[in-house]
VMD Tcl script that draws the C-alpha trace (Angstrom):
set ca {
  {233.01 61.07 96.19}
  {231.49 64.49 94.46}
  {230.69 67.05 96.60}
  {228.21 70.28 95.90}
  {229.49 73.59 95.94}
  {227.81 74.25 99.64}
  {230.75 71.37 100.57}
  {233.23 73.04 98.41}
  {233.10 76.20 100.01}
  {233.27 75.33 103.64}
  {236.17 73.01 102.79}
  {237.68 75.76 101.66}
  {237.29 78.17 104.27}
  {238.19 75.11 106.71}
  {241.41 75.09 104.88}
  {242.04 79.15 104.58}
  {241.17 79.28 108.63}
  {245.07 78.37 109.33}
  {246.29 81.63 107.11}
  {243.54 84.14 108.00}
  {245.06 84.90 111.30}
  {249.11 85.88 109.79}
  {247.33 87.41 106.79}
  {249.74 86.22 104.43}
  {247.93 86.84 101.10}
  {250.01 85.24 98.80}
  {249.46 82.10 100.84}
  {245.34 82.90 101.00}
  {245.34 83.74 97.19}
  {247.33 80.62 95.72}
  {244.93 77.97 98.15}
  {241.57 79.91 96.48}
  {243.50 79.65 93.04}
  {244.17 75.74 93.39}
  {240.87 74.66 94.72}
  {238.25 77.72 92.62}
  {240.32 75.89 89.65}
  {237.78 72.79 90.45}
  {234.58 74.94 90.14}
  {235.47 78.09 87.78}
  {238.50 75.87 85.58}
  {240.05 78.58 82.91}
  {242.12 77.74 80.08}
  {245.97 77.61 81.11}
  {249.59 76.26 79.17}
  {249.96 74.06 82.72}
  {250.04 70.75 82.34}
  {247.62 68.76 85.05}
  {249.10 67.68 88.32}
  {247.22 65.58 89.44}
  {244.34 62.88 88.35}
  {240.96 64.06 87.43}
  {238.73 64.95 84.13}
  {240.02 67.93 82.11}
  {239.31 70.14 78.95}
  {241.86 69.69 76.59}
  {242.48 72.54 73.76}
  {244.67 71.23 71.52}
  {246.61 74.00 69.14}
  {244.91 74.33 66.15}
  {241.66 72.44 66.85}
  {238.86 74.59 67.62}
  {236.71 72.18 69.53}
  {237.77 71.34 73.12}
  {237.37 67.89 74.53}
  {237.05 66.51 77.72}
  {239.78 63.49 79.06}
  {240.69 61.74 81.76}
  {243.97 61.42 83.30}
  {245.28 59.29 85.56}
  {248.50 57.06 87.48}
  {250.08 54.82 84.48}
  {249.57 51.06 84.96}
  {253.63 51.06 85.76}
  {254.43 54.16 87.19}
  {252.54 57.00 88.46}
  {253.12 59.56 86.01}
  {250.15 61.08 84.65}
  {248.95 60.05 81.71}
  {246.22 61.76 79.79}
  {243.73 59.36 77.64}
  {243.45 59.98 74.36}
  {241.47 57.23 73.18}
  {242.46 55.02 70.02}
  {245.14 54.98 68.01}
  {247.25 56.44 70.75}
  {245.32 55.68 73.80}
  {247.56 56.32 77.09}
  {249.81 59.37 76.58}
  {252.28 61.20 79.13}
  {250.74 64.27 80.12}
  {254.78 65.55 79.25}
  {254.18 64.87 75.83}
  {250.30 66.17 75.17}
  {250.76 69.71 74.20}
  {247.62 72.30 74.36}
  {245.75 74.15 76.78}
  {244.42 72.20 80.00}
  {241.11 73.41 82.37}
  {240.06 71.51 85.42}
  {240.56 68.93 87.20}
  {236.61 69.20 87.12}
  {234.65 67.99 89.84}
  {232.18 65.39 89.07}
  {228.55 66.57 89.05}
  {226.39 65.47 92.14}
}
mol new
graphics top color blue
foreach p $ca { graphics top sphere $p radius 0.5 }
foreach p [lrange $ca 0 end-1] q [lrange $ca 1 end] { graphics top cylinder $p $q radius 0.2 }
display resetview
């Protein structure tokens, strides 16, 4: 299900409502953080945590590229796809610079 930025948003707020009434910032500031990291993604060490499309940086390479990553077939760690020869890699083991989880385009 993709949702527009319009949709985004007042999720968002819907979800900040609970905190804006204790004011605790650190609490308002990590929620933006998480979701804004859907719309704006920015380069980071952290590996993903959860399933999604991300830009991948790997060290060295200059060109970014995009991946999927998903629950493995046996377990539900998160694998990252590479595509052939190596296909299905543990996220654990894929080291670079992640952006996203991206939301799909409506």
């Amino acid at each position: 299900m993709s949702m527009n930025i319009r949709a985004h948003v007042e999720a968002l707020y819907d979800g900040l409502k609970a905190f804006l009434g204790n004011h605790e910032a650190d609490q308002v500031k990590a929620k933006i953080e998480r979701d804004l990291r859907h719309i704006i993604p920015t380069w980071t060490d952290r590996l993903p945590d959860c399933p999604g499309w991300y830009w991948f940086k790997a060290p060295g390479v200059g060109d970014p590229q995009l991946l999927h990553v998903g629950h493995g077939r046996i377990d539900t760690k998160l694998m990252a796809d590479l595509g052939p020869p190596n296909n299905l890699v543990d996220v654990q083991r894929v080291k670079g610079q992640w952006a996203g989880p991206l939301i799909p385009p409506t």
